[in-house]
Each structure stands twice: as C-alpha cells, then as structure tokens.
LUMVO-621312 format. One line per 2 residues: number of its first residue (from 1); their letters; for each residue x, y, z of N, C-alpha, C, O. Coordinates in steps of 0.05 Angstrom, whole numbers, always signed. Layout:
NUM	A	X/Y/Z/X/Y/Z/X/Y/Z/X/Y/Z ~ ...
***
This chain:
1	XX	+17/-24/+0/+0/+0/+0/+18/+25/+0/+35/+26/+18 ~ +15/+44/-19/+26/+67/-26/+11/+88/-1/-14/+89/-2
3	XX	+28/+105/+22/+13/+120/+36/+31/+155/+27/+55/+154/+22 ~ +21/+174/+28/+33/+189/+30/+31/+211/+57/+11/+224/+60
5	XX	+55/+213/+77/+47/+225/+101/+54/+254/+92/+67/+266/+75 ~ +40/+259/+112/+43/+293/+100/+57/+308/+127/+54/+297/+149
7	XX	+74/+333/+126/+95/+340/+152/+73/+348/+177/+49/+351/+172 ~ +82/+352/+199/+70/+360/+213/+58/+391/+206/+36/+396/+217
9	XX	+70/+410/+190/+55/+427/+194/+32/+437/+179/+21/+458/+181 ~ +25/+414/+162/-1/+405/+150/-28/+406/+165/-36/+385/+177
11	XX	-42/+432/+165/-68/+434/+178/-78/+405/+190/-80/+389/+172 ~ -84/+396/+212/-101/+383/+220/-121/+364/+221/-124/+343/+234
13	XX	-140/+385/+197/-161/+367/+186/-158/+386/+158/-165/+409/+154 ~ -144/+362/+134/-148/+380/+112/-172/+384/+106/-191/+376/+121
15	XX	-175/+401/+76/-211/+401/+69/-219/+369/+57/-205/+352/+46 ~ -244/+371/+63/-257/+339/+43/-250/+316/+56/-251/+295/+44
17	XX	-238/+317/+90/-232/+289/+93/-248/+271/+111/-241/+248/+116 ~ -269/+282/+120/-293/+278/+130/-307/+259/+107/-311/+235/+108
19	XX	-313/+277/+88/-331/+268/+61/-321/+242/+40/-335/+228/+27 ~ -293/+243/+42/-274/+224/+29/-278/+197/+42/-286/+177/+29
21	XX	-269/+197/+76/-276/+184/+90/-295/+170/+88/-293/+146/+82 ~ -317/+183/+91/-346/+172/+95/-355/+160/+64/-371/+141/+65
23	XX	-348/+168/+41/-347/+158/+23/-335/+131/+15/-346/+114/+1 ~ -309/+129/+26/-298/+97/+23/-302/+82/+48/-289/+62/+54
25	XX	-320/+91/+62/-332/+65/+88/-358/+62/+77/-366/+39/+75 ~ -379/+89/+65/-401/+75/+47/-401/+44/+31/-413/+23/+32
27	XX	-376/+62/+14/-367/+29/-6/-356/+7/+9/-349/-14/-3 ~ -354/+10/+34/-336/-15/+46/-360/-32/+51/-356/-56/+48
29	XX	-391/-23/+59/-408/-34/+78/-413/-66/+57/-406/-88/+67 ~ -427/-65/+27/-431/-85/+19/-413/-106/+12/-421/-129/+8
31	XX	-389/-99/+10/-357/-115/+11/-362/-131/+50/-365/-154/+57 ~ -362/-113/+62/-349/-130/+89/-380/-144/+90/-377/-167/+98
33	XX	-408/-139/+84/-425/-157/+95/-428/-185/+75/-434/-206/+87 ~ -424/-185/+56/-422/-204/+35/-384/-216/+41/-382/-240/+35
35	XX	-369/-210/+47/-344/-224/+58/-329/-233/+79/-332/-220/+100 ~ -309/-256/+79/-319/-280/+105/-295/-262/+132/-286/-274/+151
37	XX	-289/-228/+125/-275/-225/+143/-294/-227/+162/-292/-246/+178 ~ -314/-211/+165/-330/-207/+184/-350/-230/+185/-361/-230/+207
39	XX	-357/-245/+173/-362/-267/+172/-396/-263/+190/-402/-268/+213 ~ -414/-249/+165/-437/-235/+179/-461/-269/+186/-478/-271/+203
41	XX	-452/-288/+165/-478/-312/+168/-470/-326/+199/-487/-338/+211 ~ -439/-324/+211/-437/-332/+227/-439/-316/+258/-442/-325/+281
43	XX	-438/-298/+251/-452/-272/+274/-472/-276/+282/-476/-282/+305 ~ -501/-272/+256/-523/-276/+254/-530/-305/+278/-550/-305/+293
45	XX	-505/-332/+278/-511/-354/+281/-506/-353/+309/-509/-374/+321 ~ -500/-334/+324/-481/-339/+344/-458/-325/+354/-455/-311/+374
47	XX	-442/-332/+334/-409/-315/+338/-405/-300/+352/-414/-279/+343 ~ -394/-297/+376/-391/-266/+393/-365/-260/+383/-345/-274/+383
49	XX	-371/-230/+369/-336/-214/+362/-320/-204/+387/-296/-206/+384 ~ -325/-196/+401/-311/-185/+421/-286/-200/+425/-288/-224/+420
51	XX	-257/-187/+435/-233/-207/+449/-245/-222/+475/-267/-219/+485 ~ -228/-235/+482/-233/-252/+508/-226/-227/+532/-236/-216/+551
53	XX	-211/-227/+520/-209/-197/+553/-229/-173/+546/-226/-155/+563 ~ -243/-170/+534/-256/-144/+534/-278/-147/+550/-282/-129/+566
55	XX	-302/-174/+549/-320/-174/+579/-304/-179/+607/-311/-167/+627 ~ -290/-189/+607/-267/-191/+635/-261/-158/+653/-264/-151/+676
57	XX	-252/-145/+628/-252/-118/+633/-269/-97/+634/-262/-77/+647 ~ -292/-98/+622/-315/-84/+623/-339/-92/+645/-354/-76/+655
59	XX	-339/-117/+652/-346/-127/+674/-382/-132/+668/-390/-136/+645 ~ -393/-131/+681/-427/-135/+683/-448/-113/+661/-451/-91/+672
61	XX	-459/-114/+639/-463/-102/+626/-489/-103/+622/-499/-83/+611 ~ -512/-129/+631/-540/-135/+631/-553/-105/+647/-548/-99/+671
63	XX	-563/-96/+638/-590/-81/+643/-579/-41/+644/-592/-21/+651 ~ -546/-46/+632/-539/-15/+631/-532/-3/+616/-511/-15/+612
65	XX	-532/+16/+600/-534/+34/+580/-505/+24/+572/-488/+15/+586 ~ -507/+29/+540/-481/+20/+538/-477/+35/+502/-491/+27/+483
67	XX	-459/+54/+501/-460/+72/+471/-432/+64/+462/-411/+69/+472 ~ -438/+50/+438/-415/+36/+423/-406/+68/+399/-423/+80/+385
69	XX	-381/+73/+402/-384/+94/+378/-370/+93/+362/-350/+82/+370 ~ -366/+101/+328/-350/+90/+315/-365/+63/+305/-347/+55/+291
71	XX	-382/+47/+301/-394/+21/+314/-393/+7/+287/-395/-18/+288 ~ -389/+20/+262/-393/+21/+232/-419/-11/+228/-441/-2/+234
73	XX	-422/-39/+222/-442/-43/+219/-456/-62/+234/-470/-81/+228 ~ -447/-48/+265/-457/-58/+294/-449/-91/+308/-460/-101/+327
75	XX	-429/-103/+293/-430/-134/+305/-422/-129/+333/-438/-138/+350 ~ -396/-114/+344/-393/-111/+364/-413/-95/+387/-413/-101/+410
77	XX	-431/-72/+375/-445/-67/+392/-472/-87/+392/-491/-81/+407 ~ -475/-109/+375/-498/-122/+390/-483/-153/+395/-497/-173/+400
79	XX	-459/-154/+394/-444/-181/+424/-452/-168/+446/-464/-181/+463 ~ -450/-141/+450/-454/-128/+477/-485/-130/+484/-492/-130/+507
81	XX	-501/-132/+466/-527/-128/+468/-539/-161/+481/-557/-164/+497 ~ -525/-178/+469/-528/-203/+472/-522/-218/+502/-528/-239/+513
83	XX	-505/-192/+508/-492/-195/+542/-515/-182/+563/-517/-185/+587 ~ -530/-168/+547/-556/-162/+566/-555/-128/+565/-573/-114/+575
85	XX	-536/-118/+553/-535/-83/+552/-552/-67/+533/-556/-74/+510 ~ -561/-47/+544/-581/-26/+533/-565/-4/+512/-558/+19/+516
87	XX	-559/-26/+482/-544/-19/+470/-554/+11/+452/-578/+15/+450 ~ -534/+30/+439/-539/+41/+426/-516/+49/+409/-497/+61/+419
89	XX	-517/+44/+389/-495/+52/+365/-493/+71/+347/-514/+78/+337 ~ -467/+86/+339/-461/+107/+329/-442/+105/+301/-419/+98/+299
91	XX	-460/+113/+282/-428/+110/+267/-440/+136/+240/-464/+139/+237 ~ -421/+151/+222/-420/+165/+201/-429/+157/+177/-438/+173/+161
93	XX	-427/+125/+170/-444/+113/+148/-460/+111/+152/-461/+101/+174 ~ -492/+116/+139/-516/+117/+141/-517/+84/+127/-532/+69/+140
95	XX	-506/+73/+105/-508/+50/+103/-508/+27/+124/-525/+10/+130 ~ -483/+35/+133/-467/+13/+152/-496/+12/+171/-507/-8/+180
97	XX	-505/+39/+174/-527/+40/+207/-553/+23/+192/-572/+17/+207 ~ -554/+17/+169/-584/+4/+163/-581/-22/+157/-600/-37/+150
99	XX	-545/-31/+160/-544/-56/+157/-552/-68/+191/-567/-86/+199 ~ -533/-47/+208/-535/-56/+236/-567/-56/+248/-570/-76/+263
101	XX	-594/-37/+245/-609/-45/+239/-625/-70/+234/-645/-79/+247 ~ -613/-79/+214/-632/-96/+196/-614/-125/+222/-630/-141/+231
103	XX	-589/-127/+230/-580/-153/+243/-590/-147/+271/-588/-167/+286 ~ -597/-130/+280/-612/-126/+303/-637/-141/+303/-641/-157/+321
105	XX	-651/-137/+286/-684/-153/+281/-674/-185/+271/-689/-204/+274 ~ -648/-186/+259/-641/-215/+251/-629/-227/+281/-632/-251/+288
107	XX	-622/-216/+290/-610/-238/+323/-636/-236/+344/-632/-242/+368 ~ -661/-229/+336/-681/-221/+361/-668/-192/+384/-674/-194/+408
109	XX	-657/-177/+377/-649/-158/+388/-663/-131/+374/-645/-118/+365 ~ -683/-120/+370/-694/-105/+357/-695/-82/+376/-697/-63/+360
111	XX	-695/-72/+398/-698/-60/+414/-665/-35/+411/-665/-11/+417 ~ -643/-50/+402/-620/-41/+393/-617/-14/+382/-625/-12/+358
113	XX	-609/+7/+393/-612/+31/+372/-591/+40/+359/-568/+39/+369 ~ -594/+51/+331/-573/+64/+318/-572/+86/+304/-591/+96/+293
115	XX	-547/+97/+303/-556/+134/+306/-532/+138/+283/-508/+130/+287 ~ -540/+149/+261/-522/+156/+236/-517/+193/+248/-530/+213/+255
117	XX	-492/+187/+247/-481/+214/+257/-456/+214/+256/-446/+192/+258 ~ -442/+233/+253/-399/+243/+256/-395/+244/+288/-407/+261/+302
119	XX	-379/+226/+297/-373/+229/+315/-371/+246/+344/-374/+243/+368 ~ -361/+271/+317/-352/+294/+338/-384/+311/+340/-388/+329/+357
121	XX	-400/+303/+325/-431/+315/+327/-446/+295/+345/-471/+298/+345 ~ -436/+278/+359/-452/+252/+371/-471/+271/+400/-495/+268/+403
123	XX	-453/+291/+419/-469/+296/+448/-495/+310/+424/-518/+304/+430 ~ -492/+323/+403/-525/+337/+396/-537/+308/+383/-559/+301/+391
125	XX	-527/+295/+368/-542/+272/+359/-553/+254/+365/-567/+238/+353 ~ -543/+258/+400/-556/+230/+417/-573/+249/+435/-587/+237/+451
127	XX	-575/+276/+435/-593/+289/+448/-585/+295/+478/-601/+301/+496 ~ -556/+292/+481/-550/+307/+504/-547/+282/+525/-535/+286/+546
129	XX	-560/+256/+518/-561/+234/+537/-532/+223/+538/-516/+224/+519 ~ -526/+213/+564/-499/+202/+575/-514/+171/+583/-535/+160/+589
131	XX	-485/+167/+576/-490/+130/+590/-468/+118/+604/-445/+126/+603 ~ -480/+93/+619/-458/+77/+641/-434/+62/+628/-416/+53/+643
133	XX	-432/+60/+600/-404/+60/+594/-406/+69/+563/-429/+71/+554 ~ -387/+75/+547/-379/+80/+531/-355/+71/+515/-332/+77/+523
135	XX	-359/+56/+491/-341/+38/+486/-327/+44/+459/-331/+68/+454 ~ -318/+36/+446/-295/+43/+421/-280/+20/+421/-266/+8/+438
137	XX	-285/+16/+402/-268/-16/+387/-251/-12/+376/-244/+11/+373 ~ -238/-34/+366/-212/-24/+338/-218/-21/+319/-238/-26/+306
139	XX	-192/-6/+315/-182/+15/+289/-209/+29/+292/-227/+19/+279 ~ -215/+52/+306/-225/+73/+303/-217/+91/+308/-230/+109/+298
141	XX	-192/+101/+325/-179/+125/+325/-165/+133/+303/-163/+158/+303 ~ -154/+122/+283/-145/+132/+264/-161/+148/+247/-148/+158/+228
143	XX	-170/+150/+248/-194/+157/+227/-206/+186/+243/-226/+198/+235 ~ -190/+195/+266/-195/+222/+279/-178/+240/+272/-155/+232/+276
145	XX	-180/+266/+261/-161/+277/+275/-149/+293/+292/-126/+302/+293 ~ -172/+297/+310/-166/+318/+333/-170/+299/+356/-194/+295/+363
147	XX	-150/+287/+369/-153/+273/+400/-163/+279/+418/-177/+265/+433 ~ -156/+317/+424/-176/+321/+439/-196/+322/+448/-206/+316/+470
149	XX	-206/+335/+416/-233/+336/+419/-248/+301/+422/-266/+299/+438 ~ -242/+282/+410/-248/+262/+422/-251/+260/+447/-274/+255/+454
151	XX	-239/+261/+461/-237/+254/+485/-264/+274/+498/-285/+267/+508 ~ -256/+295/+493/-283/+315/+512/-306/+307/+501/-324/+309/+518
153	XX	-316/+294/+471/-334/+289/+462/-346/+262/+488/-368/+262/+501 ~ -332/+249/+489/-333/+215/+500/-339/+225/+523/-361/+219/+531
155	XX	-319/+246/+546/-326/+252/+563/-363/+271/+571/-380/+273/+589 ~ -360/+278/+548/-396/+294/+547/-416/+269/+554/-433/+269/+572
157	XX	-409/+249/+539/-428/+222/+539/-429/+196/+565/-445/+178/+568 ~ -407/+202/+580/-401/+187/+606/-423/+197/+621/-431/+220/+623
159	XX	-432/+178/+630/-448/+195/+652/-431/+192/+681/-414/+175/+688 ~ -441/+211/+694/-428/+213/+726/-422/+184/+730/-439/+169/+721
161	XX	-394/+168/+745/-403/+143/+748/-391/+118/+739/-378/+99/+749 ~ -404/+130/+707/-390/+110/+696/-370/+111/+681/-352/+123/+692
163	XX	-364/+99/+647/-330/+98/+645/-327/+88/+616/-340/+71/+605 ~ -309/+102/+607/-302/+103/+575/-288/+73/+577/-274/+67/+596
165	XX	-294/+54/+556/-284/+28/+555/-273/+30/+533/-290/+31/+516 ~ -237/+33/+519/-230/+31/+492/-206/+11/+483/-186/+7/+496
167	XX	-211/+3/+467/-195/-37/+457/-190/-6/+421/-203/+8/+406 ~ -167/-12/+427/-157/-3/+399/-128/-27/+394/-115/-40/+410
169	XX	-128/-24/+368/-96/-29/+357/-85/-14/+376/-97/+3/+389 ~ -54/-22/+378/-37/-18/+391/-20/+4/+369/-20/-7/+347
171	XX	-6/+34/+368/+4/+48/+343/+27/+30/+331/+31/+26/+306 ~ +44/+17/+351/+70/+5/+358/+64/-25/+327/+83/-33/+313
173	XX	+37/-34/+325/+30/-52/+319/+38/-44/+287/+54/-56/+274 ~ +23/-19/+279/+29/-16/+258/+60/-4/+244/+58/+1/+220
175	XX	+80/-2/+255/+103/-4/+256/+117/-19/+228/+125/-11/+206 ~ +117/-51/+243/+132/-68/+235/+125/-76/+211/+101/-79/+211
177	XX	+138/-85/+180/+129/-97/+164/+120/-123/+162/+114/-129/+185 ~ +116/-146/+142/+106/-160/+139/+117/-182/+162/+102/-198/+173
179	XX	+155/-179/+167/+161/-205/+179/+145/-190/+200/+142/-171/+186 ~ +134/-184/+221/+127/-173/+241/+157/-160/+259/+150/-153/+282
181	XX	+180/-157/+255/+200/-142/+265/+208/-121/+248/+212/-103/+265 ~ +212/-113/+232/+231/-89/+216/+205/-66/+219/+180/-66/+221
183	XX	+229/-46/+219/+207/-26/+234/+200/-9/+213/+211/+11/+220 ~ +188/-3/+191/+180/+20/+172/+155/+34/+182/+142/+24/+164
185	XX	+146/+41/+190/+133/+58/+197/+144/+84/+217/+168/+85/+221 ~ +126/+104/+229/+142/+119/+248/+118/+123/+259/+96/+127/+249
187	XX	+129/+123/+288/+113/+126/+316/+96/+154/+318/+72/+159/+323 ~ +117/+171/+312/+115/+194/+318/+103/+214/+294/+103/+238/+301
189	XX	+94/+210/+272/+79/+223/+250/+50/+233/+262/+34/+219/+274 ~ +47/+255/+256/+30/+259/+266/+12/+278/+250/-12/+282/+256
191	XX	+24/+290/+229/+9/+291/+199/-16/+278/+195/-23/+264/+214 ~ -30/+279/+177/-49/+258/+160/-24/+238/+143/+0/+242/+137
193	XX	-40/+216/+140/-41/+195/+115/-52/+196/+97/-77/+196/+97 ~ -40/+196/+77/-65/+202/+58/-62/+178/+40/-43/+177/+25
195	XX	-76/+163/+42/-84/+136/+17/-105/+130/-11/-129/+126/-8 ~ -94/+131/-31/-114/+134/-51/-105/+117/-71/-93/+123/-92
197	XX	-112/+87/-61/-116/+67/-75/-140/+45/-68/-159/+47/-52 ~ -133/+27/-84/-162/+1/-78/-149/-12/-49/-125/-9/-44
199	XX	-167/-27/-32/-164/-43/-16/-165/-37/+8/-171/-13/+12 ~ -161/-56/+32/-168/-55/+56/-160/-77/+74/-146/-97/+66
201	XX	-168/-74/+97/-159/-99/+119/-178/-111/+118/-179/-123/+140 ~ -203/-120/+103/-223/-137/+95/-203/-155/+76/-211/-178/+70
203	XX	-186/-150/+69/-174/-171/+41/-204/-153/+18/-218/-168/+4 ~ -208/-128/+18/-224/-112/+1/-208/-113/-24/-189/-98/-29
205	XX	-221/-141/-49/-204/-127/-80/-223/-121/-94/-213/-114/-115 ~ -247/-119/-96/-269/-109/-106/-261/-77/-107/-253/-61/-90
207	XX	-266/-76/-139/-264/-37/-150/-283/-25/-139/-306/-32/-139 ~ -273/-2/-127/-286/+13/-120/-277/+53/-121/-255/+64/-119
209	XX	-296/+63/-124/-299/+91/-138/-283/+105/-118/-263/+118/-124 ~ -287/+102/-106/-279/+126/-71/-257/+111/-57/-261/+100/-35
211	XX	-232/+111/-71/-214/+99/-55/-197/+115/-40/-176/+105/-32 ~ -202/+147/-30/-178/+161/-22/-194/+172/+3/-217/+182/+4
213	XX	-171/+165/+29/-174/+167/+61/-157/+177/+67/-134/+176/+59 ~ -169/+190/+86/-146/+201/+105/-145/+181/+140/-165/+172/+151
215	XX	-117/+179/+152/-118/+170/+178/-96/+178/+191/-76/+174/+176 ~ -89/+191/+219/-79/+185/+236/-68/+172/+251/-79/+151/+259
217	XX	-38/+179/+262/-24/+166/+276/-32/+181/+308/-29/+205/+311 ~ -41/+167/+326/-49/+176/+352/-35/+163/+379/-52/+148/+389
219	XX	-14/+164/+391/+7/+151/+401/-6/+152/+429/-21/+169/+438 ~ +4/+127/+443/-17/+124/+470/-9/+139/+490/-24/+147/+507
221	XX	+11/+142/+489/+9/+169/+514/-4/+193/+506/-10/+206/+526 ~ -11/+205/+484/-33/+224/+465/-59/+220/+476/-72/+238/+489
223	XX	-69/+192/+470/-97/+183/+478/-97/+184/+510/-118/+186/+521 ~ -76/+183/+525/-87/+181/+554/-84/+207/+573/-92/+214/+596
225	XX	-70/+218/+553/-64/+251/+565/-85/+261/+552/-95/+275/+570 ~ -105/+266/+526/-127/+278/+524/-149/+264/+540/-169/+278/+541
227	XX	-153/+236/+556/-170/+232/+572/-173/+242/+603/-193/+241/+618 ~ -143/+251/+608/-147/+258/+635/-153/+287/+632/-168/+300/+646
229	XX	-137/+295/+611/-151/+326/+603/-177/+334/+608/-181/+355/+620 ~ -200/+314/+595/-225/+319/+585/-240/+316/+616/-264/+319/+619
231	XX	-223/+309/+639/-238/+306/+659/-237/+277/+674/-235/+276/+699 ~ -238/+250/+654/-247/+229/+657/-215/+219/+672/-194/+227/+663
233	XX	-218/+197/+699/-200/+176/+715/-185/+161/+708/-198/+141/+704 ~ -161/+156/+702/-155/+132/+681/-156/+112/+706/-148/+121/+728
235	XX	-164/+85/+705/-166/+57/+714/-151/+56/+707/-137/+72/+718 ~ -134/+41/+683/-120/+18/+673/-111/+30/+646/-122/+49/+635
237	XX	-89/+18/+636/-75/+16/+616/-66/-7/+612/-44/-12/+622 ~ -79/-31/+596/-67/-53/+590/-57/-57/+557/-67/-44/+538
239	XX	-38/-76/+555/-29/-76/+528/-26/-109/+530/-22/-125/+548 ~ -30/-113/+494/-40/-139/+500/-34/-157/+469/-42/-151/+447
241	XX	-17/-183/+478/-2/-196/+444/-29/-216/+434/-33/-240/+434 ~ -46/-193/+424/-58/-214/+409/-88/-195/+397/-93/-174/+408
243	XX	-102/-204/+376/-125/-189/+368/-122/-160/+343/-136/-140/+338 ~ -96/-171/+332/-91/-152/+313/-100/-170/+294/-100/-195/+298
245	XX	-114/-153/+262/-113/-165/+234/-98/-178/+217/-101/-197/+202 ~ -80/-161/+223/-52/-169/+204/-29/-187/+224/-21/-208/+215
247	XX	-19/-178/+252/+7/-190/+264/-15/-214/+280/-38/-210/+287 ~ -5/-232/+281/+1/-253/+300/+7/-255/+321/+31/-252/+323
249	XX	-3/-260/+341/+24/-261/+369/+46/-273/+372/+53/-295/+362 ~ +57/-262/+385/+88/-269/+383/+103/-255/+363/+122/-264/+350
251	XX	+91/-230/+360/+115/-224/+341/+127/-197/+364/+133/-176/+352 ~ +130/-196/+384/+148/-181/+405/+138/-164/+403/+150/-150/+420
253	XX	+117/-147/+393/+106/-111/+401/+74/-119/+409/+61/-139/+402 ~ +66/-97/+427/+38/-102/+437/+24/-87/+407/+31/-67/+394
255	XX	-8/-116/+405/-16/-115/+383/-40/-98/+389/-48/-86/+369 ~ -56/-93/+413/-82/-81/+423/-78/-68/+458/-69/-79/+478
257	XX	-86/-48/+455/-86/-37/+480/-111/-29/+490/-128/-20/+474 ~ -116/-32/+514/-146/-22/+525/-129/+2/+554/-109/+5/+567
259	XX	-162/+16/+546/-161/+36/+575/-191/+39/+575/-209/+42/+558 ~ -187/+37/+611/-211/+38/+624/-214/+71/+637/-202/+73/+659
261	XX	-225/+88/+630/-229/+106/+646/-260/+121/+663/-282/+118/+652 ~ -259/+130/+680/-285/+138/+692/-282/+168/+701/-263/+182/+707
263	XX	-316/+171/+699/-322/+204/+701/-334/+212/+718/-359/+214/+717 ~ -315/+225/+749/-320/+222/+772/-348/+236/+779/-356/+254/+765
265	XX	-363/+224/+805/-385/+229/+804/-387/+259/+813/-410/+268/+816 ~ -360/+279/+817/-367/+310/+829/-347/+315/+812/-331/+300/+802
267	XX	-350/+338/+811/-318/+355/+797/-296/+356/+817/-301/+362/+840 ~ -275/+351/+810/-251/+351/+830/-256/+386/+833/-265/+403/+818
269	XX	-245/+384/+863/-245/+412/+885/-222/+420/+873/-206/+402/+867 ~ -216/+448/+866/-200/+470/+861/-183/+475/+892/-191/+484/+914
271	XX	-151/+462/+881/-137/+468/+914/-132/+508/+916/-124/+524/+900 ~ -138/+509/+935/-122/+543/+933/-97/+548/+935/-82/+537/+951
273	X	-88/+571/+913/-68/+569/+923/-53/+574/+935/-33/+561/+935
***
C-alpha cells in the first residue's frame, strides 16, 4: 500500500476528509457484509466478536446503557447487546447503520438503537443523553483527527459514574512490516495519511470509486493525556499480544491496547493556592 504522510505542519483536518472518508466506508459496507472477514452468516448464528479480555474488563453489562461509537455495521455493539446491555450505536455511514439495523431484528435484538451521525456531532445527535459505559473498538482512532476533541466528546457522553471502555490497535502494531519485526513505519507522525488506492484490511479487492482516506497516527500516551484532560479517571492501561488483523502473536510488540477510564461522580475541588 502506497501512503503518502504529510509533515507536521499540515493543517489538521485537511478540506474533504470527512466526506472522502465517509465515502470509502459507504463502499466498504456491501464488501465486508457479503465477505468471510467479518463473517456476517456466522454472527447472525451466534459468533460473539468481542476479544476474550474485553467482557473480563468491562465487567457486568446486563441491564446498563451501553454507547458503542465509531460502531460502523454494529457486530460488536450487539455481542454487547447479547450480554444483556441497553445498547446504542453510532457510526457516520448511514449505510453501515441500516445494515446494523436490519441484524438487530435478525438476532431477536430489535430494541438495539442506531444513530447515523460524525462522531464529533454525537453529544447533539444522541440528544445530550450520557451512559454507564462507553465503548470504542478497533481501528477507530485513526480515522480522527483531533484527539482532543475526542476525548471531551466521550467525556460529554459518560455519565457521572460510569467509564469510557477503549480496545484499539496498539500504534506500535502498525510499525513493523510483513516479517512482524523491521520497523517502517514511524511512531511519531502525526500529519495525516493520505491513501488513494483500492483495498483494505477486509482482504477488500473489489473496485471501488472512492478509494482516497485520510488516517492518523495517535500515540498512547496522546490518547491518555487527552482523557485525563477531558476530565475522565484513568483505571487501567493494558497492552496486550494478540487481536490484531494483520500481526500474529508473538511477534514481540503489543498488538491491542485497552483503557478503562471513569467520570467522577463530582468535579474535583480547586486546591487554593
């Protein structure tokens, strides 16, 4: 894959990358439901996607609000739903949300809600409502480019209490080339990516019109310093060899990292000084 990074002092959020974006995850939706990455006839059947550590770590989930965001065509937010949680899903493809939809009424989970919206528009799109956890799966931070504002967004939606739950790739992961050791990538880019060719981590070779994205490099001390920023506790920082697409375990770098954070039930007291 041909990427071109662009220097740091490259605006932010160029123009069109919202729209570009949302344009090649449109085209992704009938590729990944018709192909055996996601493997939708066996979901439908059963299948829970989630890692093995992610209910371990999220803990009891039957009967409490639970806003998956990022969620693109809901498998993971209705495993959660299947665990007994008062799910509700978020994602920028209006496709992706009418597929998640439609597998909601196919698993007997119809009650499931889903909310076509941009992320950073989610506290007006969900109407101001907060919930007892808030979750984010992989590979969805790349696809941001302002961390902060993430974070204060997620923090708007915590309710008093409860606690941002996030399982991403590990940045470290994407690093190494194919043997899983040699290092081509860089940690520290913090530019856009800019990609404008066919394909994907679906094994996507189906042509398609809208092949140019933009993504982010978001380095974990980044992600945990805009969460304590935004207000929210950090619990935990775990890192973890296993649950990447592409690496394997055992190839020596952590492949997925989770952080648990919570959004204390008062505002911390102002010491004087």
């Amino acid at each position: 894959m041909t990427t071109t990074p662009l220097s740091d002092s490259t605006p932010a959020e160029p123009t069109g990358w919202r729209e570009a974006n949302r344009a090649n995850w449109d085209e992704r939706v009938p590729v990944h439901v018709a192909g055996p990455f996601y493997d939708v006839p066996g979901f439908v059947a059963g299948r829970d996607t989630l890692l093995d550590f992610e209910p371990a770590e999220v803990g009891e989930v039957d009967g409490r609000t639970l806003l998956h965001l990022q969620c693109h065509i809901g498998l993971d937010t209705l495993s959660w739903a299947r665990r007994g949680a008062l799910v509700t899903g978020l994602d920028f493809s209006a496709p992706a949300v009418e597929v998640a939809r439609q597998l909601a009424v196919d698993i007997g989970r119809p009650e499931a809600e889903f909310v076509t919206a941009d992320l950073y528009d989610a506290v007006t799109a969900l109407g101001g409502r907060t919930f007892d956890t808030v979750y984010t799966g992989r590979g969805s931070l790349c696809w941001l480019p302002d961390i902060d504002r993430w974070a204060r967004t997620v923090a708007a939606l915590v309710r008093p209490g409860g606690f941002l739950y996030l399982a991403e790739f590990h940045p470290v992961a994407d690093l190494p080339g194919e043997d899983g050791r040699t290092v081509e990538g860089d940690y520290f880019q913090r530019g856009p990516i800019v990609v404008d060719e066919p394909g994907g981590y679906a094994a996507e070779t189906s042509t398609r019109s809208s092949n140019l994205r933009y993504q982010w490099t978001h380095g974990v001390g980044q992600v945990v310093s805009a969460l304590v920023k935004a207000g929210l506790r950090l619990e935990f920082l775990h890192e973890h060899d296993g649950g990447h697409f592409r690496l394997e375990p055992g190839q020596g770098v952590p492949l997925v990292y989770t952080v648990r954070a919570t959004k204390p039930t008062e505002p911390a007291s102002e010491t004087a000084a």
